[in-house]
N, CA, C and O atoms as a DFTB+ gen file, in Angstrom:
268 C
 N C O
     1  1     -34.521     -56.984      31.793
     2  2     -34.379     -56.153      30.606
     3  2     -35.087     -56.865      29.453
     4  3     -34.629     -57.843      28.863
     5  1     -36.045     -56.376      29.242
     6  2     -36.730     -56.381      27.526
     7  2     -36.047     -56.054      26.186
     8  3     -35.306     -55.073      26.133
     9  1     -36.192     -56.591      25.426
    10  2     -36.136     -56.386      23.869
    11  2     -34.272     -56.420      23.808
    12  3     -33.480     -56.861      24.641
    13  1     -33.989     -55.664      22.265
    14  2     -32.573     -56.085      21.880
    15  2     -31.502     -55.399      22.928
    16  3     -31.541     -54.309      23.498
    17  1     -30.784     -56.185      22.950
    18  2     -29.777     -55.255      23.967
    19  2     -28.394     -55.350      24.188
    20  3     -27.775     -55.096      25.221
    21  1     -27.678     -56.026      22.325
    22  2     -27.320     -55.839      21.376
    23  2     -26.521     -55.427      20.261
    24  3     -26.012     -56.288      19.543
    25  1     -26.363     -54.284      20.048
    26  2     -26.086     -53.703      18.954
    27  2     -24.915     -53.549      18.421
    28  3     -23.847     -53.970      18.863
    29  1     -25.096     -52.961      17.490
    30  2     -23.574     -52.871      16.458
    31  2     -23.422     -51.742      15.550
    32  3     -24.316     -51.791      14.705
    33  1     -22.730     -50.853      15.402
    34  2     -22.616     -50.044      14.161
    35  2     -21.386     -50.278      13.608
    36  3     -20.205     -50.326      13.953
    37  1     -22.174     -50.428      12.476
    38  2     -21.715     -51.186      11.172
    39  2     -19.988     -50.204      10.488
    40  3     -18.969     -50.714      10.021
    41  1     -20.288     -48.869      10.696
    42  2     -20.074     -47.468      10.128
    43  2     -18.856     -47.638      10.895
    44  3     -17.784     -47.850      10.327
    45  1     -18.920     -47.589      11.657
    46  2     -17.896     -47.376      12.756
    47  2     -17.055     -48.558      13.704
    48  3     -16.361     -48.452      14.715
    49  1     -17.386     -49.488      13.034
    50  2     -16.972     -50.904      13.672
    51  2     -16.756     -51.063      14.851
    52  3     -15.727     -51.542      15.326
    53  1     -17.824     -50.628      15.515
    54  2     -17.925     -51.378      17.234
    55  2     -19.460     -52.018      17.449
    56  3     -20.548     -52.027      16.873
    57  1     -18.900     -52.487      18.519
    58  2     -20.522     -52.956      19.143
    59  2     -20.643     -52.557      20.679
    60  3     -19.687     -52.006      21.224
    61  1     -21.676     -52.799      21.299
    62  2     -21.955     -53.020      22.625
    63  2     -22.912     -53.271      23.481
    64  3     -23.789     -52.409      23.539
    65  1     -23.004     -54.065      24.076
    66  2     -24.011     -55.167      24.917
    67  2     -24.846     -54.558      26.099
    68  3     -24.364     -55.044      27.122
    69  1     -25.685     -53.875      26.363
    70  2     -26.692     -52.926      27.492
    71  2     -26.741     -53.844      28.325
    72  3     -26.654     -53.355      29.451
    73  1     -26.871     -55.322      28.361
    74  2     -26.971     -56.124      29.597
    75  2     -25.087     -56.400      30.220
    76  3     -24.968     -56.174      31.424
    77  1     -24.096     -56.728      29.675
    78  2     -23.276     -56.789      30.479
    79  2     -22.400     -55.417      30.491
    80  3     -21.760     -55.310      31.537
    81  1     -22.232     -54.406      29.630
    82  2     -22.013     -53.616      29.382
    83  2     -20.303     -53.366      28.617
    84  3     -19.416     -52.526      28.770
    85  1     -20.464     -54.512      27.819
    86  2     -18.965     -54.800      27.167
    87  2     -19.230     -54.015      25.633
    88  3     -20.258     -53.869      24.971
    89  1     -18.205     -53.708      25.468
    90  2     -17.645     -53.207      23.981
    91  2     -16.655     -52.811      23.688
    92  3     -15.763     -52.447      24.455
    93  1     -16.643     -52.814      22.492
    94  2     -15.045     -52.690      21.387
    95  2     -15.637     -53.036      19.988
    96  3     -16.820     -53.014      19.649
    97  1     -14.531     -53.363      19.254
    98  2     -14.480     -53.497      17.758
    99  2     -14.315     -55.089      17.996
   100  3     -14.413     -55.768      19.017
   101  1     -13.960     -55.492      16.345
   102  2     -14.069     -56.256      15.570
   103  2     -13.237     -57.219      16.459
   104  3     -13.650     -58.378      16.470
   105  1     -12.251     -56.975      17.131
   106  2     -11.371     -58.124      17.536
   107  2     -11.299     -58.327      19.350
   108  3     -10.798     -59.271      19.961
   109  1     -11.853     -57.326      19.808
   110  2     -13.153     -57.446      20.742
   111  2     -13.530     -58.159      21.159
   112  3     -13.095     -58.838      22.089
   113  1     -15.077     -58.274      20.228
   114  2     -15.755     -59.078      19.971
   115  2     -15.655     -60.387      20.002
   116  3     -16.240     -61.227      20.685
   117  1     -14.249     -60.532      18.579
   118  2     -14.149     -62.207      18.821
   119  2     -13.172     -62.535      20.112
   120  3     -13.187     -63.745      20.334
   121  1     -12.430     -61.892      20.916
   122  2     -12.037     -62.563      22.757
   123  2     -12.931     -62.354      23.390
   124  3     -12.694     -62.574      24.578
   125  1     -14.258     -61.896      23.126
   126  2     -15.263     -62.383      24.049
   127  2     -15.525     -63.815      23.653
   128  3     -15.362     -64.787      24.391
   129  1     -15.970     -63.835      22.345
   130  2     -16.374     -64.935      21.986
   131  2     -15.981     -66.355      21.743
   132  3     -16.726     -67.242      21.326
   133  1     -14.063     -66.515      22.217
   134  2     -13.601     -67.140      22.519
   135  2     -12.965     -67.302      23.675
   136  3     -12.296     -68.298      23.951
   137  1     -13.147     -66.302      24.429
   138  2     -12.897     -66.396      25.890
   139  2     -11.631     -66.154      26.152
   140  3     -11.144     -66.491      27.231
   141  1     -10.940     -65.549      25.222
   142  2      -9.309     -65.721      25.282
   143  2      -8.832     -63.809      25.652
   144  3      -9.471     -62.812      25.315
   145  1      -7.670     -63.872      26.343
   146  2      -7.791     -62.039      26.139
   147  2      -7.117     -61.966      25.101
   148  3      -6.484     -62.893      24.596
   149  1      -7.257     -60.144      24.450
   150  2      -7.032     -60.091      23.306
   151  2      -5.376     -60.444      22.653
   152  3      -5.521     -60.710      21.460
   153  1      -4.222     -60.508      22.965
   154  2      -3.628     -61.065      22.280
   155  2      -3.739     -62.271      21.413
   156  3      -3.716     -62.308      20.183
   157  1      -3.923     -63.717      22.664
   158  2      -4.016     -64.388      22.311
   159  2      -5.445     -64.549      21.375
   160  3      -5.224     -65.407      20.521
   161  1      -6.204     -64.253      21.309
   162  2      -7.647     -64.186      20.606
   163  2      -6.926     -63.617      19.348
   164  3      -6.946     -64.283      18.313
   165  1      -6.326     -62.480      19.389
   166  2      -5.819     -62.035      17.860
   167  2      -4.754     -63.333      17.402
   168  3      -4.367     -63.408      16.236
   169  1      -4.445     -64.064      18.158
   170  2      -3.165     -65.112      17.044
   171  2      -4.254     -66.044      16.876
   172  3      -4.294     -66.343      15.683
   173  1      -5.271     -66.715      17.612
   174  2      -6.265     -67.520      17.351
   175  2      -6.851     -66.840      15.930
   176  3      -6.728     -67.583      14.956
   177  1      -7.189     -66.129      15.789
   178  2      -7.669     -65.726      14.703
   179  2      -6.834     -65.648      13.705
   180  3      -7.066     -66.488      12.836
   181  1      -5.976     -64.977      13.506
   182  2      -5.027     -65.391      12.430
   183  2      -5.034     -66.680      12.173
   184  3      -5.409     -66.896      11.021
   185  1      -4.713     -67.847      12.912
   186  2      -4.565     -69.287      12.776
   187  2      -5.499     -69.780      12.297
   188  3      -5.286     -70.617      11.420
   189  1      -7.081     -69.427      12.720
   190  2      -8.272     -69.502      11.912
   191  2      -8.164     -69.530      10.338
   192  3      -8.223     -70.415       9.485
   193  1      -7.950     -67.960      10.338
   194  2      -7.772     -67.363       9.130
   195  2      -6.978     -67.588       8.338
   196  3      -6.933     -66.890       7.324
   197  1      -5.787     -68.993       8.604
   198  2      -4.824     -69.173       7.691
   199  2      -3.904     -67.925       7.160
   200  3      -3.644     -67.743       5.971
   201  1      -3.345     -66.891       8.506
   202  2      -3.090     -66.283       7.998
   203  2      -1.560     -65.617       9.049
   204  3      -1.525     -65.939      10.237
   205  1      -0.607     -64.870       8.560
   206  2       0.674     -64.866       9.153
   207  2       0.162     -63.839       9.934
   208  3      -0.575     -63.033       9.367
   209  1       0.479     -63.652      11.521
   210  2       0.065     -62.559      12.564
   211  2       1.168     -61.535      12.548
   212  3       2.328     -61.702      12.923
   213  1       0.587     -60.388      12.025
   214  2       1.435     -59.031      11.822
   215  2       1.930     -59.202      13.051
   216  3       1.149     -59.300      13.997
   217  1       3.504     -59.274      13.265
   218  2       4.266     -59.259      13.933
   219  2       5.339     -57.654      13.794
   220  3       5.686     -57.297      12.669
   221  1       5.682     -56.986      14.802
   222  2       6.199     -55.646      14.521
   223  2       7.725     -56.289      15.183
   224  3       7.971     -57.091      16.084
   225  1       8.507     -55.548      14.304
   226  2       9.804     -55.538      14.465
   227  2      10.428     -55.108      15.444
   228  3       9.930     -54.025      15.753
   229  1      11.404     -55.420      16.221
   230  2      11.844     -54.284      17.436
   231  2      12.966     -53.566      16.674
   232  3      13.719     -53.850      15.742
   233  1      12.694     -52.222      17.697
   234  2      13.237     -50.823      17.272
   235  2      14.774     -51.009      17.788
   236  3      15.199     -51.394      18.877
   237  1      15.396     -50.627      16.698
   238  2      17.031     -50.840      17.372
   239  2      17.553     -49.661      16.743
   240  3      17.448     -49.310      15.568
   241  1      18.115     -49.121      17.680
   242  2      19.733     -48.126      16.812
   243  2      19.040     -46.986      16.453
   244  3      19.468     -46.502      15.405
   245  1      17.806     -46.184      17.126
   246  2      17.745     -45.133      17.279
   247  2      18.015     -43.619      17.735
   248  3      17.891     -43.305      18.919
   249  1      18.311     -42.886      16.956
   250  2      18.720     -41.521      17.805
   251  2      17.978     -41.370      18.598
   252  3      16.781     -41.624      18.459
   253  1      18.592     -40.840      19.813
   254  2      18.268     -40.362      20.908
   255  2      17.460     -38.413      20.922
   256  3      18.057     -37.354      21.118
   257  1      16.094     -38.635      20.657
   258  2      15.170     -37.222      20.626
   259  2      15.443     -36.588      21.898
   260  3      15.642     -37.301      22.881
   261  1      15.477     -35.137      22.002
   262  2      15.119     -34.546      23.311
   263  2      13.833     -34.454      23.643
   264  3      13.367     -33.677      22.809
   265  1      12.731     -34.883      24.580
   266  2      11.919     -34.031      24.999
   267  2      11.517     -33.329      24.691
   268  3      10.746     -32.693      25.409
């Protein structure tokens, strides 16, 4: 394979690679680029980033919906 093969749109925040044929977005990207799968790649990054990893609360003491 010749020339770029690459790309990214900017607009829409993904990318994807014509030679291995990987893509996703922004956080993606960086567990490719650290080799980690994406959880752990997302707390690596936070930790990078000096920054607290949005952690979601568990759901307790909900009514019960029908179907």
């Amino acid at each position: 394979m010749t020339g770029p093969c690459f790309c990214v749109n900017v607009r829409k925040h993904v990318f994807y690679c014509q030679r291995c044929h990987r893509g996703g977005n922004q956080l993606d990207l960086w567990a490719e680029a650290v080799k980690l799968p994406l959880k752990p790649a997302s707390l690596n990054l936070c930790c990078r980033l000096h920054l607290a990893p949005p952690l979601l609360s568990p759901i307790r003491n909900l009514p019960h919906r029908p179907a």
